[in-house]
VMD Tcl script that builds the backbone (N, CA, C; Angstrom):
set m [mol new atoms 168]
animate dup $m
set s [atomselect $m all]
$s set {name element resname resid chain x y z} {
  {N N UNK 1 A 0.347 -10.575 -9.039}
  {CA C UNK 1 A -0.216 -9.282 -8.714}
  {C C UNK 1 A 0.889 -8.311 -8.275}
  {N N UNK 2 A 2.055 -8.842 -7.528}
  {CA C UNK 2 A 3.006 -7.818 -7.248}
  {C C UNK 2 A 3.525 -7.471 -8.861}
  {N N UNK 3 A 3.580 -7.930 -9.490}
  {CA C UNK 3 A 4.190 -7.427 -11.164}
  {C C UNK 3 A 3.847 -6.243 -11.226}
  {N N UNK 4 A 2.053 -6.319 -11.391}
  {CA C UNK 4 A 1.195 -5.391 -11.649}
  {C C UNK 4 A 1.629 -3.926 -10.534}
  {N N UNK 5 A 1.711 -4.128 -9.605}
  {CA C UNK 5 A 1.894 -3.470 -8.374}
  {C C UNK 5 A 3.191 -2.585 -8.876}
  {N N UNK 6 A 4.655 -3.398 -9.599}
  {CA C UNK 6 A 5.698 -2.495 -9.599}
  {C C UNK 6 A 5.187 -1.930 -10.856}
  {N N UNK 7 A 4.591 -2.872 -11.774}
  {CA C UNK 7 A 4.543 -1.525 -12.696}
  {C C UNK 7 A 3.784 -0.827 -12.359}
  {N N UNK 8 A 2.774 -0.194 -11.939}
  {CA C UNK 8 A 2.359 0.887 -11.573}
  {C C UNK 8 A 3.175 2.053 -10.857}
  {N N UNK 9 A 3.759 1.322 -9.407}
  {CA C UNK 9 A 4.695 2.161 -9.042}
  {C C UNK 9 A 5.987 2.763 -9.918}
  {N N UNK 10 A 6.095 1.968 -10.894}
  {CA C UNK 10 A 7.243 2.345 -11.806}
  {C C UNK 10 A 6.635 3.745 -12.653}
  {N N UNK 11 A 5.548 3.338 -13.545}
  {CA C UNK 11 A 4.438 4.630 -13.722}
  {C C UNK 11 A 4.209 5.596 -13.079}
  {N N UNK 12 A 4.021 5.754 -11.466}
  {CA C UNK 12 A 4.653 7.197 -11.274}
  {C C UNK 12 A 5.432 7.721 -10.569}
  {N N UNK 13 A 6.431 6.723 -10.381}
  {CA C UNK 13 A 7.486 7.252 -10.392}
  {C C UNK 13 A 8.568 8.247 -11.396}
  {N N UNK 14 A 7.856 7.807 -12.333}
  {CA C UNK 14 A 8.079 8.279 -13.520}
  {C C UNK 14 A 7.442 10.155 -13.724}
  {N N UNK 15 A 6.916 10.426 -12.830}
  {CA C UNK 15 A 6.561 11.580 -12.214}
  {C C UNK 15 A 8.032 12.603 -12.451}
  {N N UNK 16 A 9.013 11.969 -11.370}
  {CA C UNK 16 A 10.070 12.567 -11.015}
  {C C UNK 16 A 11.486 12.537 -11.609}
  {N N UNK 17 A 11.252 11.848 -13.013}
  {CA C UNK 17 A 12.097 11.438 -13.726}
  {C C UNK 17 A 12.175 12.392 -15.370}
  {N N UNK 18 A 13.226 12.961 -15.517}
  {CA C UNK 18 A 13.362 13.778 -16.622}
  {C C UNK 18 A 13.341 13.219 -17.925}
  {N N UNK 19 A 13.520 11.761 -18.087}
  {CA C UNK 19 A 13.516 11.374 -19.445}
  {C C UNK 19 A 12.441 10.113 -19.439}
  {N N UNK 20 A 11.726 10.634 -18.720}
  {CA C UNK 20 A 10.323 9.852 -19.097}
  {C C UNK 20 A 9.395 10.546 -19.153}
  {N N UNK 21 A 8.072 9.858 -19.267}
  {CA C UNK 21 A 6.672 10.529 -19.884}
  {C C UNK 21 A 5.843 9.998 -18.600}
  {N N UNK 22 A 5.356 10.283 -17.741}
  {CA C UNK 22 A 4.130 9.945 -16.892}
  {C C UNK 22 A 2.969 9.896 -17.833}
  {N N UNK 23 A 2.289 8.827 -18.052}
  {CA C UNK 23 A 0.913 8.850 -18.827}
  {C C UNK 23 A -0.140 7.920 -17.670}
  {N N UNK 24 A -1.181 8.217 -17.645}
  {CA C UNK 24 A -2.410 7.721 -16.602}
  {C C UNK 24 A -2.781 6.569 -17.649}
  {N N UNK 25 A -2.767 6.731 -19.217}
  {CA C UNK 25 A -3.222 5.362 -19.741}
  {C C UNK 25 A -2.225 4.337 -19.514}
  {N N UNK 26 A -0.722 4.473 -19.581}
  {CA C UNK 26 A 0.097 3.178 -18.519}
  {C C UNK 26 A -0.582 2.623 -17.592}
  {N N UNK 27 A -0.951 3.071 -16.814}
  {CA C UNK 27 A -1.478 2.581 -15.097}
  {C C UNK 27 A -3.057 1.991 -15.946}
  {N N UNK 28 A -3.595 2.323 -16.628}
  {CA C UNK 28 A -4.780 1.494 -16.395}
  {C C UNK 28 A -4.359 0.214 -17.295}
  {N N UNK 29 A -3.819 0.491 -18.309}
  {CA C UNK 29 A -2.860 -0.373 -19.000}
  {C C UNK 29 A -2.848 -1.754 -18.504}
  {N N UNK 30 A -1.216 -1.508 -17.454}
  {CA C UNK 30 A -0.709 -1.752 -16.470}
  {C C UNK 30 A -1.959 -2.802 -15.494}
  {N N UNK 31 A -3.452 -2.262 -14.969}
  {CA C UNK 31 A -4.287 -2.881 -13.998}
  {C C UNK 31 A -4.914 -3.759 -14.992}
  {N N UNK 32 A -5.253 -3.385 -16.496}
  {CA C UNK 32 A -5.905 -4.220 -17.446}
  {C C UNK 32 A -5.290 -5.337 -17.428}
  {N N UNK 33 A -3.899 -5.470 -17.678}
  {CA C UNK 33 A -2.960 -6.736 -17.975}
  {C C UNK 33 A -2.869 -7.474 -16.692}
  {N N UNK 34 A -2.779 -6.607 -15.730}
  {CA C UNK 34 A -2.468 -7.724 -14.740}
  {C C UNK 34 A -3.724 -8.628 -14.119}
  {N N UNK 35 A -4.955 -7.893 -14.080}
  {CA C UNK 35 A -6.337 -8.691 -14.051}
  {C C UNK 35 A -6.567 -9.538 -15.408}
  {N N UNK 36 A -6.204 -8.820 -16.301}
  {CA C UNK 36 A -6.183 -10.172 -17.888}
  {C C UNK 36 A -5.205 -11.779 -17.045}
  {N N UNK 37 A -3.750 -11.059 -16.714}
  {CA C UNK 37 A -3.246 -12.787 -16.353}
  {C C UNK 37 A -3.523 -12.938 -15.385}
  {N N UNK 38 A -4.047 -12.386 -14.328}
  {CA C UNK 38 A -4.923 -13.279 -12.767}
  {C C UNK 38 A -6.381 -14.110 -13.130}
  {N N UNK 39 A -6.961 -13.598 -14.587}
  {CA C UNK 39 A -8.151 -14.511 -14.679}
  {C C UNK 39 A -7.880 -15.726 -15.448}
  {N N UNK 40 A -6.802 -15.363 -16.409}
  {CA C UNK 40 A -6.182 -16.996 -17.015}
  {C C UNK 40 A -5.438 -17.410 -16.214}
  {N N UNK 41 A -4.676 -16.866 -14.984}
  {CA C UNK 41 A -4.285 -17.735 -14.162}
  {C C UNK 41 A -5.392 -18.692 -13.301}
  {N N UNK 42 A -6.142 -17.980 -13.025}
  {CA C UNK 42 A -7.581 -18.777 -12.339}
  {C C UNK 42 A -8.356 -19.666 -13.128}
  {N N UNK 43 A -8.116 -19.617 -14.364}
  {CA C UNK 43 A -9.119 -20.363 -15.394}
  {C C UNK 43 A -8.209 -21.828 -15.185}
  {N N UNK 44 A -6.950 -21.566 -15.574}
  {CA C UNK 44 A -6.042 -22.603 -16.089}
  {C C UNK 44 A -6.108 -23.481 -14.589}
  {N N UNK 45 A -5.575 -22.798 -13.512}
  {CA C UNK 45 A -5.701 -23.421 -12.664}
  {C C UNK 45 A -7.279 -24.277 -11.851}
  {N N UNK 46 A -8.009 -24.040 -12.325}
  {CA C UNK 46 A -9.269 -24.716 -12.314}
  {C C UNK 46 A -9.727 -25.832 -13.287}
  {N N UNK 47 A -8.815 -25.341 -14.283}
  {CA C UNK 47 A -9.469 -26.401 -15.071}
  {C C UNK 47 A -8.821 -27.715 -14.828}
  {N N UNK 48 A -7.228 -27.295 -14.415}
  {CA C UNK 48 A -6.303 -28.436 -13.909}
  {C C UNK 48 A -7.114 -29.194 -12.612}
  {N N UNK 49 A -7.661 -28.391 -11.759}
  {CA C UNK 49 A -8.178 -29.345 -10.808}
  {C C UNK 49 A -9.490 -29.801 -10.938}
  {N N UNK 50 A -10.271 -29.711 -11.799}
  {CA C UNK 50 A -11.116 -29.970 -12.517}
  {C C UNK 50 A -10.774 -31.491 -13.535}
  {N N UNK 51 A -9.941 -31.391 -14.282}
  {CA C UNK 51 A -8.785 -32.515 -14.879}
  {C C UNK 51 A -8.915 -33.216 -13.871}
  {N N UNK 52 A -7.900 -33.088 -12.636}
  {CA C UNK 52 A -7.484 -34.093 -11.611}
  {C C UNK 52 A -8.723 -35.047 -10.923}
  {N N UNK 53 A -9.697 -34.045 -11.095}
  {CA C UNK 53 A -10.610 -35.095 -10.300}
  {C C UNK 53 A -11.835 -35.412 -11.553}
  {N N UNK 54 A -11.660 -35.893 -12.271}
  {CA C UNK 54 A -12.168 -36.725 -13.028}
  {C C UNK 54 A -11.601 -37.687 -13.103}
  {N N UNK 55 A -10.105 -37.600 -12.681}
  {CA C UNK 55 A -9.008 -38.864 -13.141}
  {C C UNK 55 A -9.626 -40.380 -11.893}
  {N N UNK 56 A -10.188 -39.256 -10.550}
  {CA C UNK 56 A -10.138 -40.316 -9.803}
  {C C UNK 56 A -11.775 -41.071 -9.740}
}
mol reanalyze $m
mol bondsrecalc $m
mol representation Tube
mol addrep $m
């Protein structure tokens, strides 16, 4: 989630910067992707402990 966090801040920071483009679709972009890999991070990691305890 901090990933998500700099890129955003990187997005507008980009405000104050002459050879960039500030765009608002980055930032939602940006919140799409990082909730896309926090829910396959949560999937994967469930299913692993899900795995583990069948083993026993």
């Amino acid at each position: 989630m901090s990933f998500t966090g700099a890129m955003i801040l990187y997005e507008i920071c980009q405000l104050w910067m002459p050879q960039r483009t500030f765009d608002l679709k980055d930032i939602v972009a940006s919140v799409l992707g990082g909730l896309f890999s926090y829910l396959v991070f949560r999937l994967v990691n469930s299913s692993k402990r899900i795995a583990g305890a069948d083993q026993h």
